[in-house]
Structures are given as C-alpha cells and as structure tokens.
FIKOLZA-1660 file (N, C-alpha, C; in steps of 0.1 Angstrom, whole numbers, plus 5000, padded with zeros to 4 digits):
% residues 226
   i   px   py   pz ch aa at
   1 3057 0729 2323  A  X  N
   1 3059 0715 2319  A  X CA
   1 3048 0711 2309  A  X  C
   2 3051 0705 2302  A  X  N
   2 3041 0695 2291  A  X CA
   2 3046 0685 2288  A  X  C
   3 3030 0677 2286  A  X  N
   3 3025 0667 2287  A  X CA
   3 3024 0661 2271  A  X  C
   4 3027 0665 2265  A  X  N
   4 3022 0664 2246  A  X CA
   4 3035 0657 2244  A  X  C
   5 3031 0646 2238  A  X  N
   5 3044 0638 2232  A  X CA
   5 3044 0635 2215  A  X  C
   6 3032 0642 2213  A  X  N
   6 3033 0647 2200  A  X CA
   6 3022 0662 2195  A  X  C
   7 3024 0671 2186  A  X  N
   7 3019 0677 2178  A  X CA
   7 3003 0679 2187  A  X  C
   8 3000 0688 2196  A  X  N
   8 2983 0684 2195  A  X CA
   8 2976 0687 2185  A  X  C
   9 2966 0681 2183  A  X  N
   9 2956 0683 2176  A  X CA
   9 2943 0691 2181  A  X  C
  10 2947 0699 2170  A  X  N
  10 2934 0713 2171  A  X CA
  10 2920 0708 2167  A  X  C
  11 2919 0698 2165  A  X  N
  11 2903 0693 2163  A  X CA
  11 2901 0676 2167  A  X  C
  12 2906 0674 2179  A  X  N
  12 2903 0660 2183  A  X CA
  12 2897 0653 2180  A  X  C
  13 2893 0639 2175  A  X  N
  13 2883 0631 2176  A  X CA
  13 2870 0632 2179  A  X  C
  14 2874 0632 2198  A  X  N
  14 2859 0628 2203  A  X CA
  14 2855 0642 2206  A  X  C
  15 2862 0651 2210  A  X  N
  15 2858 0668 2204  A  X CA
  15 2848 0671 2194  A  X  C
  16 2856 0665 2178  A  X  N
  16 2847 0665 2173  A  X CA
  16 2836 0658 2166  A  X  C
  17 2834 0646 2174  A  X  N
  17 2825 0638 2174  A  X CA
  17 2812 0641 2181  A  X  C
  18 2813 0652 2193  A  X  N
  18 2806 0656 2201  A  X CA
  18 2799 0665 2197  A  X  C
  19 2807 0672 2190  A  X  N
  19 2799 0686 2186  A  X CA
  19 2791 0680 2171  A  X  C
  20 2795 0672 2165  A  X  N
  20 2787 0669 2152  A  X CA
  20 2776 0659 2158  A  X  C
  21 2779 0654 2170  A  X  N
  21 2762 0648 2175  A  X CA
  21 2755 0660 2181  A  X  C
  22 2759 0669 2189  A  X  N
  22 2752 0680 2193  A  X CA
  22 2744 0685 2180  A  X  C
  23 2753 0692 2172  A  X  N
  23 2745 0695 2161  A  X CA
  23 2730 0689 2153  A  X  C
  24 2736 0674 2150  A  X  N
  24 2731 0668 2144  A  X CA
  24 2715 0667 2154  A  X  C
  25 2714 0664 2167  A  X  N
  25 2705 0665 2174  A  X CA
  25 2696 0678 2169  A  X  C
  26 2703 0689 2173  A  X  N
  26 2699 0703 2172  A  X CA
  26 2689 0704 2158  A  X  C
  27 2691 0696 2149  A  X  N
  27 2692 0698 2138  A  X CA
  27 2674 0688 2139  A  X  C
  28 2677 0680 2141  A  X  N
  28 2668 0671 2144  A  X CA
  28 2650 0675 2154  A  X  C
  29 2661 0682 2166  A  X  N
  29 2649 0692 2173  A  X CA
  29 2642 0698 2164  A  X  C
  30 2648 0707 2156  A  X  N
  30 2637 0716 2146  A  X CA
  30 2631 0710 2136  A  X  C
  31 2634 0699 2133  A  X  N
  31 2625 0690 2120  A  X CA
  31 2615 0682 2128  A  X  C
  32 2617 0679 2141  A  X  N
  32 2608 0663 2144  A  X CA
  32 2605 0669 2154  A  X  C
  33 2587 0673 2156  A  X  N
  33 2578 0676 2163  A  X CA
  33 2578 0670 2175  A  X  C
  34 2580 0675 2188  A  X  N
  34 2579 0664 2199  A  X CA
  34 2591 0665 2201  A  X  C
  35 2605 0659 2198  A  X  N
  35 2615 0654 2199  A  X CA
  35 2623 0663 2209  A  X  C
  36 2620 0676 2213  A  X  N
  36 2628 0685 2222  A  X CA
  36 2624 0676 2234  A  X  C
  37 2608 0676 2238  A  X  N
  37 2601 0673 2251  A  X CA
  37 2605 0658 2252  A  X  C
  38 2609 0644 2244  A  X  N
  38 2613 0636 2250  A  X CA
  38 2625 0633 2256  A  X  C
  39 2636 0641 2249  A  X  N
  39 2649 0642 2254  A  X CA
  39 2652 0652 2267  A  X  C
  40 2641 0660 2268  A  X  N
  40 2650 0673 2277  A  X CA
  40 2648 0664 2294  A  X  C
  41 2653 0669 2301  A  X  N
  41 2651 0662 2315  A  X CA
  41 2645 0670 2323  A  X  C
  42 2633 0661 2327  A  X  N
  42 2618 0668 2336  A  X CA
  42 2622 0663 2349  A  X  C
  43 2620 0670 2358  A  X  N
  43 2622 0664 2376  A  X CA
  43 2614 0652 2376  A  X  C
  44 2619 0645 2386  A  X  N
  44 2615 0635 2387  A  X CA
  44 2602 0630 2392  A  X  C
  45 2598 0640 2400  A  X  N
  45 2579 0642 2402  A  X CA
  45 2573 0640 2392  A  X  C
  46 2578 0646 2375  A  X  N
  46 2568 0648 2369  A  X CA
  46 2565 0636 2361  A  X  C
  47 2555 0636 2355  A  X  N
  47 2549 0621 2349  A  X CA
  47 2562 0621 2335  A  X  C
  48 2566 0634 2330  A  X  N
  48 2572 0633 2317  A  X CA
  48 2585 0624 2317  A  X  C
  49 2590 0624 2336  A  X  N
  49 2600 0621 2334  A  X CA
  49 2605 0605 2329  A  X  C
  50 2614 0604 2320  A  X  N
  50 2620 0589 2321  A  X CA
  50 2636 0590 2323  A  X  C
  51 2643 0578 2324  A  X  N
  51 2656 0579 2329  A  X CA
  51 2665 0581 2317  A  X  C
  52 2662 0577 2308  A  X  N
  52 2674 0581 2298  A  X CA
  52 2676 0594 2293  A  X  C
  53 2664 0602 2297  A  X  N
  53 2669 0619 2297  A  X CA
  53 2680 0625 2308  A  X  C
  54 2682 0616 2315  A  X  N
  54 2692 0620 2323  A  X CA
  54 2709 0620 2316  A  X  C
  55 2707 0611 2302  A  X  N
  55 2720 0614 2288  A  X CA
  55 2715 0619 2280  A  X  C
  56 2705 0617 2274  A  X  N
  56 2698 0628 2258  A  X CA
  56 2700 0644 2266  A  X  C
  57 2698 0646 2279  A  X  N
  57 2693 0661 2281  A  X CA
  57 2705 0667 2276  A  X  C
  58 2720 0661 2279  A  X  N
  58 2732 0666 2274  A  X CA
  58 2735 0669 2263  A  X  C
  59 2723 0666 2250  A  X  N
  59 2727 0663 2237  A  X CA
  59 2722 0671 2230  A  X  C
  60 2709 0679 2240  A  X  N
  60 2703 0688 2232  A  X CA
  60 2699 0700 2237  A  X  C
  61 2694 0713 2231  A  X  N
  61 2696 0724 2234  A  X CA
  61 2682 0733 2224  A  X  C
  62 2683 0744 2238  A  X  N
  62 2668 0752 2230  A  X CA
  62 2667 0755 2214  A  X  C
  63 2657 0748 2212  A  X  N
  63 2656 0751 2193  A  X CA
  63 2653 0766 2190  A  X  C
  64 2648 0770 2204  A  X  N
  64 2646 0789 2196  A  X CA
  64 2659 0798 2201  A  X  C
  65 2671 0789 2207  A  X  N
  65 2681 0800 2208  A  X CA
  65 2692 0791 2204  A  X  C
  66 2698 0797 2194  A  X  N
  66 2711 0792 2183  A  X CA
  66 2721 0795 2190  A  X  C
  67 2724 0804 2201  A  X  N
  67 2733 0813 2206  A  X CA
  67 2735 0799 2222  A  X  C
  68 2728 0793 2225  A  X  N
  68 2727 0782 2234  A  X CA
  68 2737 0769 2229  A  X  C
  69 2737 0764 2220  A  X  N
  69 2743 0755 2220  A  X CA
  69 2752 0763 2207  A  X  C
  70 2756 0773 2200  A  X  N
  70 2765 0776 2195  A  X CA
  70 2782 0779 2208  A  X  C
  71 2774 0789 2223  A  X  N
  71 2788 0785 2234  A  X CA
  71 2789 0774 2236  A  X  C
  72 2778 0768 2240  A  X  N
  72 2786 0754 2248  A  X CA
  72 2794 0748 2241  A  X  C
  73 2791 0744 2222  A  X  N
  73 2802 0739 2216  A  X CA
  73 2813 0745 2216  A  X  C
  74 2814 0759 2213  A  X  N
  74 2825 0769 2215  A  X CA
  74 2835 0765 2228  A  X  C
  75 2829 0763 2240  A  X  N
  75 2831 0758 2250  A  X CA
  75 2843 0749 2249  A  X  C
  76 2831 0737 2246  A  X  N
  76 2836 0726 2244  A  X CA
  76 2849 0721 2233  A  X  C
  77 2848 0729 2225  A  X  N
  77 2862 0727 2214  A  X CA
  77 2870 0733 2220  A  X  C
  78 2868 0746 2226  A  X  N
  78 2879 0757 2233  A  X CA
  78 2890 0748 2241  A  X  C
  79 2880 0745 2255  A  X  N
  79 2889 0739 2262  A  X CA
  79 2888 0724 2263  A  X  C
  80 2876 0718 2258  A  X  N
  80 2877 0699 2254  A  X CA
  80 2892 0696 2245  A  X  C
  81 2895 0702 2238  A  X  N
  81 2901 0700 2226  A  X CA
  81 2917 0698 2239  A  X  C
  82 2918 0706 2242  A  X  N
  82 2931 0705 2252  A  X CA
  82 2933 0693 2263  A  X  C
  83 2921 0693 2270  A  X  N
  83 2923 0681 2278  A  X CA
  83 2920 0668 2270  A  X  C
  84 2915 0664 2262  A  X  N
  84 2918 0655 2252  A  X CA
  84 2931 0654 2246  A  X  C
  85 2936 0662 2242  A  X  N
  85 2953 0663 2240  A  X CA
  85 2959 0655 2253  A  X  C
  86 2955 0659 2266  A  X  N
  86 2969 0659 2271  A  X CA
  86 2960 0642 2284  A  X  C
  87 2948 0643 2279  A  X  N
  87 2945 0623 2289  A  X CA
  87 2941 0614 2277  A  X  C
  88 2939 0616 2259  A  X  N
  88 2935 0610 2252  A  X CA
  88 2916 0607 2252  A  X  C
  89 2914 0604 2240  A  X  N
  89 2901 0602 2238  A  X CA
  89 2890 0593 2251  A  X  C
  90 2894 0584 2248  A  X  N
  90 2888 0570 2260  A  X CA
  90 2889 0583 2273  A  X  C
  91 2894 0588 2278  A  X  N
  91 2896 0592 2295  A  X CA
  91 2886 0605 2292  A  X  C
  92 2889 0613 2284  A  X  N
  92 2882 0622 2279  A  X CA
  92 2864 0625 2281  A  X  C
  93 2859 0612 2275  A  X  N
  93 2847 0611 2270  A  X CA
  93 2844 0607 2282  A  X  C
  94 2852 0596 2289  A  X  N
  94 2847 0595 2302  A  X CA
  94 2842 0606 2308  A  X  C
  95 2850 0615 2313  A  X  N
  95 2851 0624 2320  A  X CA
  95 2835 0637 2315  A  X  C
  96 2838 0636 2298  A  X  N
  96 2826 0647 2298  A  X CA
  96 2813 0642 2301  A  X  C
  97 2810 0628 2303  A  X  N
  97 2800 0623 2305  A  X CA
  97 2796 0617 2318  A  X  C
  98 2803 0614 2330  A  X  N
  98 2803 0614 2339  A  X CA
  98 2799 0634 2346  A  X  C
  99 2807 0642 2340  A  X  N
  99 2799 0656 2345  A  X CA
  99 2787 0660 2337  A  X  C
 100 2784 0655 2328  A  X  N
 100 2767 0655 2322  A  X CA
 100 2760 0649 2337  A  X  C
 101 2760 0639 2338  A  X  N
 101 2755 0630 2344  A  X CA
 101 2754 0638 2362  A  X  C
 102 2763 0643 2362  A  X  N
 102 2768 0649 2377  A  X CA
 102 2761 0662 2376  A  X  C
 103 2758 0668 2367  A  X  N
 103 2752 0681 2362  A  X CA
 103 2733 0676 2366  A  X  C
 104 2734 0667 2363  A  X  N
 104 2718 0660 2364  A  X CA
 104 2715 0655 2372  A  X  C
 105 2725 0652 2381  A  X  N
 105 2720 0645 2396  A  X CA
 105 2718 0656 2400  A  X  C
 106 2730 0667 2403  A  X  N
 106 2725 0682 2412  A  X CA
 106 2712 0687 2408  A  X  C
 107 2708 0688 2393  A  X  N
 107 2695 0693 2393  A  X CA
 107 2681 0687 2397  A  X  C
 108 2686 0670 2396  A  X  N
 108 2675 0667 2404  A  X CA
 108 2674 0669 2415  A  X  C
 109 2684 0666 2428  A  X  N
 109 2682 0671 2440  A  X CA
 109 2679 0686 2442  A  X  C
 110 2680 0692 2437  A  X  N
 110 2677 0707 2440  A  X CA
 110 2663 0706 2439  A  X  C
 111 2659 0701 2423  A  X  N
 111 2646 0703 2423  A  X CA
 111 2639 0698 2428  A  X  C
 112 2642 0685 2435  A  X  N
 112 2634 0675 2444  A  X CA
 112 2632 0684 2455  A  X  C
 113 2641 0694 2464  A  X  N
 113 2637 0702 2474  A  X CA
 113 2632 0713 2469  A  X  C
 114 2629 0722 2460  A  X  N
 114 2622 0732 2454  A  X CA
 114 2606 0723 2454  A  X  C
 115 2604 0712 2451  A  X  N
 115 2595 0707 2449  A  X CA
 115 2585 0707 2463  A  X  C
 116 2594 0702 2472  A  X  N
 116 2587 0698 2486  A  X CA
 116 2587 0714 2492  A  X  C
 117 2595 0727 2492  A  X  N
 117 2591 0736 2495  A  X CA
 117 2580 0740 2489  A  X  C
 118 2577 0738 2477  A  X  N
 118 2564 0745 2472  A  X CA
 118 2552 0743 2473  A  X  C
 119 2551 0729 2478  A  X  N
 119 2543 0724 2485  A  X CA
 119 2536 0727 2498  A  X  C
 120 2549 0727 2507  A  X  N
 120 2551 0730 2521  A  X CA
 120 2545 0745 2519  A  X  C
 121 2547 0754 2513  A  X  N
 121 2543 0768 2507  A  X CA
 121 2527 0771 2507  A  X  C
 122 2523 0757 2493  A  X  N
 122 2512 0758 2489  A  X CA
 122 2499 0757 2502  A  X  C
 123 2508 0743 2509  A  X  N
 123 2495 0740 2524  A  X CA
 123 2495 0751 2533  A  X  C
 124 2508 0760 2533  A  X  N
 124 2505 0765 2542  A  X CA
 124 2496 0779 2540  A  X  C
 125 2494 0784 2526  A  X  N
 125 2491 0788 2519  A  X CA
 125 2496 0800 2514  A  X  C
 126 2511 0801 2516  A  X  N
 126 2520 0814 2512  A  X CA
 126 2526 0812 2499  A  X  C
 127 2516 0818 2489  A  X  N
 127 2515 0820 2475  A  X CA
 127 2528 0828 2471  A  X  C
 128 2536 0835 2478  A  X  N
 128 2544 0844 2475  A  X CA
 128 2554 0833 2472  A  X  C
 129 2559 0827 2482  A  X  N
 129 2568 0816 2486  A  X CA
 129 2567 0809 2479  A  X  C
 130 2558 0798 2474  A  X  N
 130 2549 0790 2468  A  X CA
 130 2556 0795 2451  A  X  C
 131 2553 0806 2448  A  X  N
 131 2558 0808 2433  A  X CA
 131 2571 0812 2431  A  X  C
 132 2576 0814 2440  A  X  N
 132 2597 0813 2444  A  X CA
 132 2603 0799 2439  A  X  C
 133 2596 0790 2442  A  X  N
 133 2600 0775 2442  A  X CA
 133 2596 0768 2426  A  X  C
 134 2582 0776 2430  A  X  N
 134 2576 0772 2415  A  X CA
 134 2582 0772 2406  A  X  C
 135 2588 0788 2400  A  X  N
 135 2596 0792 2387  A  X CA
 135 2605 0781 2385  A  X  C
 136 2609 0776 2394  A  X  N
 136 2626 0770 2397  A  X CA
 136 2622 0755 2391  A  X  C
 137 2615 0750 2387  A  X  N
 137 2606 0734 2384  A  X CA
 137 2599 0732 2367  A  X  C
 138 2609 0730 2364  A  X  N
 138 2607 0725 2348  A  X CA
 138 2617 0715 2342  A  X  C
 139 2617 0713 2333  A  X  N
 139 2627 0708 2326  A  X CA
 139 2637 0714 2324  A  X  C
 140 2648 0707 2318  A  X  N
 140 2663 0711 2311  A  X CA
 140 2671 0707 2306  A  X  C
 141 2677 0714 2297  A  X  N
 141 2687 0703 2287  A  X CA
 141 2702 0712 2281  A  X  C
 142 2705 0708 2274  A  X  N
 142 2725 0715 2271  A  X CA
 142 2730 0707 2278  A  X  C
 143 2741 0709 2268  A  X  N
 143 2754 0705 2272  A  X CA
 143 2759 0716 2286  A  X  C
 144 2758 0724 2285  A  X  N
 144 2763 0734 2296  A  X CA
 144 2769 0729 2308  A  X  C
 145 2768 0718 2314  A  X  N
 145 2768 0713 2328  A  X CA
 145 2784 0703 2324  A  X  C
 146 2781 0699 2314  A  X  N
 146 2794 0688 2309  A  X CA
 146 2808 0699 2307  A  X  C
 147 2800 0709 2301  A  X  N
 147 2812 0718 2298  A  X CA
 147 2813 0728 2310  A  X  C
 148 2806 0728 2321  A  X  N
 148 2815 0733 2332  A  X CA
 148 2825 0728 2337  A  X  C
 149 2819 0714 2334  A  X  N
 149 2833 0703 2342  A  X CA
 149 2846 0706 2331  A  X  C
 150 2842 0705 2322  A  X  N
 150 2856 0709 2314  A  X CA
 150 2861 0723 2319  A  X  C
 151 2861 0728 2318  A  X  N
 151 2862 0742 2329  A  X CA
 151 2871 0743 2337  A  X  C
 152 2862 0734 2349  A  X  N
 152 2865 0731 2362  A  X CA
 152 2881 0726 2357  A  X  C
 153 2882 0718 2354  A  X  N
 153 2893 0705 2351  A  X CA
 153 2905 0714 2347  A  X  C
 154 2900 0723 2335  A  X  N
 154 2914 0732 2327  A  X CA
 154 2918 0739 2337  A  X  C
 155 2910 0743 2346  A  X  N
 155 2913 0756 2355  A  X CA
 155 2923 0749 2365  A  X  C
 156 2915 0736 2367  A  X  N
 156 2925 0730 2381  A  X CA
 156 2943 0726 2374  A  X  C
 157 2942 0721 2362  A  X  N
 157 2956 0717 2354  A  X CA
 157 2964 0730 2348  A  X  C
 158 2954 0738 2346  A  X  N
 158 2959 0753 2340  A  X CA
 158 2959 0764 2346  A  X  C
 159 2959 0763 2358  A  X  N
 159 2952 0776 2365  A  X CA
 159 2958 0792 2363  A  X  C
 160 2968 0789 2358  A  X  N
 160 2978 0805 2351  A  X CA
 160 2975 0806 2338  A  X  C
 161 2972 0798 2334  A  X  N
 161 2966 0800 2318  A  X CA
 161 2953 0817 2314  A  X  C
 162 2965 0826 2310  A  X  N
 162 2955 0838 2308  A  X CA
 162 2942 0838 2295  A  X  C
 163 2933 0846 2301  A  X  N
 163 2918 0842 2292  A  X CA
 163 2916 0857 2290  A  X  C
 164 2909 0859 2275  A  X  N
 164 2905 0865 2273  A  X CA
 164 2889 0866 2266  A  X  C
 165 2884 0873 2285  A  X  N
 165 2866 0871 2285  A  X CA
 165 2859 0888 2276  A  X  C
 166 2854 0886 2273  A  X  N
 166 2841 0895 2265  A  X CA
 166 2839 0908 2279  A  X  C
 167 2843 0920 2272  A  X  N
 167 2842 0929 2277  A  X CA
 167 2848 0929 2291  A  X  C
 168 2859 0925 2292  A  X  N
 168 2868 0924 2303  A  X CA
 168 2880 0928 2298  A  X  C
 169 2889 0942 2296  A  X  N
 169 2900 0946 2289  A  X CA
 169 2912 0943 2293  A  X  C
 170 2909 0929 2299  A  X  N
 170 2926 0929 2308  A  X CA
 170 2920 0909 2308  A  X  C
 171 2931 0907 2304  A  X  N
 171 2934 0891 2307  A  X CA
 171 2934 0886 2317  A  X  C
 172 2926 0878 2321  A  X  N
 172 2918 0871 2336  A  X CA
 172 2929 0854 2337  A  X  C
 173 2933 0854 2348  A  X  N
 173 2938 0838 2344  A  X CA
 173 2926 0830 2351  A  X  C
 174 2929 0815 2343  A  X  N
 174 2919 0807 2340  A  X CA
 174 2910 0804 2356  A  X  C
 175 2919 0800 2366  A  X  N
 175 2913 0800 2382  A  X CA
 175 2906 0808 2388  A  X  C
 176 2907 0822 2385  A  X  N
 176 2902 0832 2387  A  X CA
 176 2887 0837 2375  A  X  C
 177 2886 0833 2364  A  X  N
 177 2876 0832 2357  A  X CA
 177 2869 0819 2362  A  X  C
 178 2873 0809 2360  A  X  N
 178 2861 0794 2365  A  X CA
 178 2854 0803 2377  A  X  C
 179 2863 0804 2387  A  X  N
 179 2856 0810 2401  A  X CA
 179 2845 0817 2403  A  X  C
 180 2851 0829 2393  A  X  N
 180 2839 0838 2389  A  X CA
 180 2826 0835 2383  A  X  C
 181 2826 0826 2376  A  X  N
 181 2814 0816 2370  A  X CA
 181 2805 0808 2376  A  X  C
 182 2813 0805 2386  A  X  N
 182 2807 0796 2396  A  X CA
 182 2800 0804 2409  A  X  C
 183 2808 0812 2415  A  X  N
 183 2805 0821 2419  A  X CA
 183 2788 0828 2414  A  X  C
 184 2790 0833 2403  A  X  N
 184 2777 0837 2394  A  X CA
 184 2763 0827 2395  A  X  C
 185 2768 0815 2395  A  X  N
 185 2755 0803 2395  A  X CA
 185 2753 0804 2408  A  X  C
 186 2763 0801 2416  A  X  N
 186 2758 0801 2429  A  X CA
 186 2752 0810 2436  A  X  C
 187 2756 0823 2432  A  X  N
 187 2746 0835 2440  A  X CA
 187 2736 0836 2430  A  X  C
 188 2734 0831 2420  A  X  N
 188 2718 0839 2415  A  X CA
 188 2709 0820 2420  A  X  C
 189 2717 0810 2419  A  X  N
 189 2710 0798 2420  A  X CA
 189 2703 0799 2436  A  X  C
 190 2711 0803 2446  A  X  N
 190 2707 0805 2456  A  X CA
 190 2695 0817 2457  A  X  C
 191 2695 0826 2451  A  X  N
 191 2687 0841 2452  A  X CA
 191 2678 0833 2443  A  X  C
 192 2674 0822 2439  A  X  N
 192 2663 0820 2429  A  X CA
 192 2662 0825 2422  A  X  C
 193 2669 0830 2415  A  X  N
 193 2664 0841 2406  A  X CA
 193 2658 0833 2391  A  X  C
 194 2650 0823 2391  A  X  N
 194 2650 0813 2382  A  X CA
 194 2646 0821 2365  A  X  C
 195 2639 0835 2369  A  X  N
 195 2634 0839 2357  A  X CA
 195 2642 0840 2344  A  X  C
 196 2659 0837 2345  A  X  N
 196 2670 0838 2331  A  X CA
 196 2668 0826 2328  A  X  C
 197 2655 0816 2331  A  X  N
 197 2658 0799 2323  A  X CA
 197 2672 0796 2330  A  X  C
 198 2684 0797 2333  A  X  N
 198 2695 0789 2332  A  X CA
 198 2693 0784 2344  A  X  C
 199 2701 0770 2343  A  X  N
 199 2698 0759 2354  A  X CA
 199 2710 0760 2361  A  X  C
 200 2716 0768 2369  A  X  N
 200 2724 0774 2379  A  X CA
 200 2732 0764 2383  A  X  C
 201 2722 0753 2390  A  X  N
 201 2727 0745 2401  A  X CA
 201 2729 0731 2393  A  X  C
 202 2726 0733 2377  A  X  N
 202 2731 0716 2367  A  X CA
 202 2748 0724 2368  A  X  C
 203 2748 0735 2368  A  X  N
 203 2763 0745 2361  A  X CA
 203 2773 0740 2372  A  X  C
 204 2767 0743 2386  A  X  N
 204 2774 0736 2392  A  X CA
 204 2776 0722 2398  A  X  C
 205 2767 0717 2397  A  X  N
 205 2769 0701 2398  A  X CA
 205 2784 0694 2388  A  X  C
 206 2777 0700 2375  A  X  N
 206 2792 0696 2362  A  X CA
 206 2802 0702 2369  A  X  C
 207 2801 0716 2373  A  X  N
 207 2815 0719 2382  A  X CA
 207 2822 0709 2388  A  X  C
 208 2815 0710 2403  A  X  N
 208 2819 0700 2413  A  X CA
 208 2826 0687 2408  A  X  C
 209 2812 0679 2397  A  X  N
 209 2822 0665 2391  A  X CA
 209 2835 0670 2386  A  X  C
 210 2836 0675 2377  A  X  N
 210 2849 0678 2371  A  X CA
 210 2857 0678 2380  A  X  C
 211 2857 0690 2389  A  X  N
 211 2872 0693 2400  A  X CA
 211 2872 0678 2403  A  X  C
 212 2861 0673 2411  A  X  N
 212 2861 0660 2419  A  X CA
 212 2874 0648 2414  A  X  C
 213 2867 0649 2398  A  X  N
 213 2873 0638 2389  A  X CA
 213 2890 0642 2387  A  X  C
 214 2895 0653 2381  A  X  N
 214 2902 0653 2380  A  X CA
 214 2913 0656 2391  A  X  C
 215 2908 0659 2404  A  X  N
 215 2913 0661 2417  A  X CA
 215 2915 0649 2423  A  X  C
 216 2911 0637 2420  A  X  N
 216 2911 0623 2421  A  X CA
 216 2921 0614 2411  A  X  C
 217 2919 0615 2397  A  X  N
 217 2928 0612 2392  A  X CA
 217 2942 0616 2391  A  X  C
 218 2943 0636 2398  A  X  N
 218 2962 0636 2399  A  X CA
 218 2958 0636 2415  A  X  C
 219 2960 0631 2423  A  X  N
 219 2957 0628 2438  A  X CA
 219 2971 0624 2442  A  X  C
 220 2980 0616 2433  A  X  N
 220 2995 0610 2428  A  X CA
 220 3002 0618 2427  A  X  C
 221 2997 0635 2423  A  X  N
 221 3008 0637 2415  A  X CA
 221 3004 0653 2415  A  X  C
 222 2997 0660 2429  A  X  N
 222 2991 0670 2430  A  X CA
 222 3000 0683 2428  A  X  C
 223 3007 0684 2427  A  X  N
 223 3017 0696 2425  A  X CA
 223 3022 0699 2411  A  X  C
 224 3017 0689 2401  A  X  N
 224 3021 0690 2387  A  X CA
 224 3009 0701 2382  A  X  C
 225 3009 0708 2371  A  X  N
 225 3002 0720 2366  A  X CA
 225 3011 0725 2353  A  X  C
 226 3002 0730 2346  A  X  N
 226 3009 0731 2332  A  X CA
 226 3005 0745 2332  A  X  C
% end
C-alpha cells in the first residue's frame, strides 16, 4: 500500500534543513573555542549542566570525528527523508525532536543512577566498582538518539523493507536490523562497557520514543504497513 499522493521528494524540506543546521553547527564547533562544551549535555549533578543542552546536544557532534555526524546525517536523509514523505514536514519535525528530547531524558536517568552507584561504591570504598560507574558519567551530544527514533518508526511502518548493512552479504529486512541495533546498545549499555564513548542508553531512549510515538499515532489503524 502507499501513502504518496504525489511524486516523493528525495530531499525534503525539513530533512534538509536539519542537516544544513547540523552542519552548520559542526562547522561552528571547529571555529568558536568553547562552543562544543556549552552545547554538549552534562548530567545533571554537574555544575556544567544547563537545560537548553538538553536541544543544542542534538545539534552537535564530536569536532575530532567527521565520521560522527557524517552517519547520523546519512541516517537521517536515508530514512528521515521517507517518513517526511509519507506524515509531511510539521509531524515530521515533531517527531524528530520529541526523540532528541527522549534520547536525553534516558541518559539522564541512567546517569543519575550511575552517579548514585558511584558514590555508594566510592563510601563503601570499592574502587573497582566505583570506576565501572565512573567511565559511564560525562557529557554527550549527536544527533544519534533522534535518528534512532527515525529507525525505530521506519522499521515499525516498513518492517519488510530489505536493507543493505556494511559487510552483511545478504539483505537484512528493516525489523530485523532496528532489533539488532538495539539489541547491540542494550547489551554493551548494560555490560558498561562505556570505554567506545557511545551513549548506548541516549540510542535507546530515541528508540523507545519513536516506536512509542508512532505506535500511538497508528493506534487507529494498526495493521496498515507499507
């Protein structure tokens, strides 16, 4: 079945509105001293934190790795570009910024309990423990969390849609790759394994929003699937 009542477009609007502020940000990080550390999002223990990093962190991305915010946009045009086709811009934007946002509540809660274990660790004085929790307590920023939810979303409206992933010689369909992804965050987010920098548990939060949202908005109409 489809949903296109005209022609989609291969370079959407707010698609590509998103990615020319990403950039433009990116662009910005490497010229203006400082400007990574006020946007990125610090837990909320820390003195750095303020609340509007809880939207800047979305916007911007590590200035010493090009290959960081080169996928997430990749990402994001990939499969943004499609679900914008088929709910329009306005629902769209909603959507990728409500799983920004959903991506950033999960990482605060997580780290707000990494925080209090580390603690609990430190008094009790098991150093081992204590630097488990520790690694896991910094800042963070990307889009990455927004573009799980887009993910999430294609997978749930598309879920036979075959993919072709990087060093995988056989076409994966789309439900069965999200899974795998998520899957991935959730077993290394749980095993701590915090030393790859990636913020596991923002990956899944944007997850979660996405299904949530878009499992809510066809709630009417649950057996439709393209």
């Amino acid at each position: 079945m489809n949903d296109f009542k005209y022609r989609p477009d291969s370079f959407p609007p707010i698609v590509k509105n998103l990615i020319i502020i990403n950039v433009l940000v990116y662009i910005a990080q490497l010229t203006i001293n400082g400007l990574t550390e006020k946007i990125m999002l610090y837990p909320v223990m820390f003195p750095q934190f303020e609340p509007y990093q809880i939207a800047t962190h979305m916007f911007a991305h590590a200035p010493n790795s090009f290959f960081h915010i080169l996928f997430n946009m990749f990402g994001l045009w990939m499969f943004g570009r499609i679900l914008e086709n088929v709910w329009g811009g306005k629902r769209f934007l909603l959507f990728y910024l409500l799983c920004g946002v959903g991506a950033a509540a999960c990482h605060i809660l997580v780290q707000y309990f990494s925080f209090e274990q580390w603690q609990q660790a430190m008094a009790a004085g098991d150093e081992l423990r204590a630097a488990r929790f520790e690694q896991s307590l910094g800042p963070v920023l990307g889009a990455s969390g927004a573009v799980m939810g887009i993910l999430a979303a294609f997978a749930y409206l598309f879920p036979n849609t075959e993919l072709y992933i990087m060093f995988i010689p056989v076409p994966v369909k789309a439900k069965w790759a999200v899974l795998g992804l998520v899957g991935i965050d959730l077993f290394f987010g749980l095993a701590s394994f915090g030393n790859d920098n990636i913020a596991r548990f923002a990956h899944l939060g944007g997850a979660l929003t996405g299904f949530l949202i878009v499992l809510f908005w066809n709630r009417k109409n649950r057996r439709r699937f393209y």
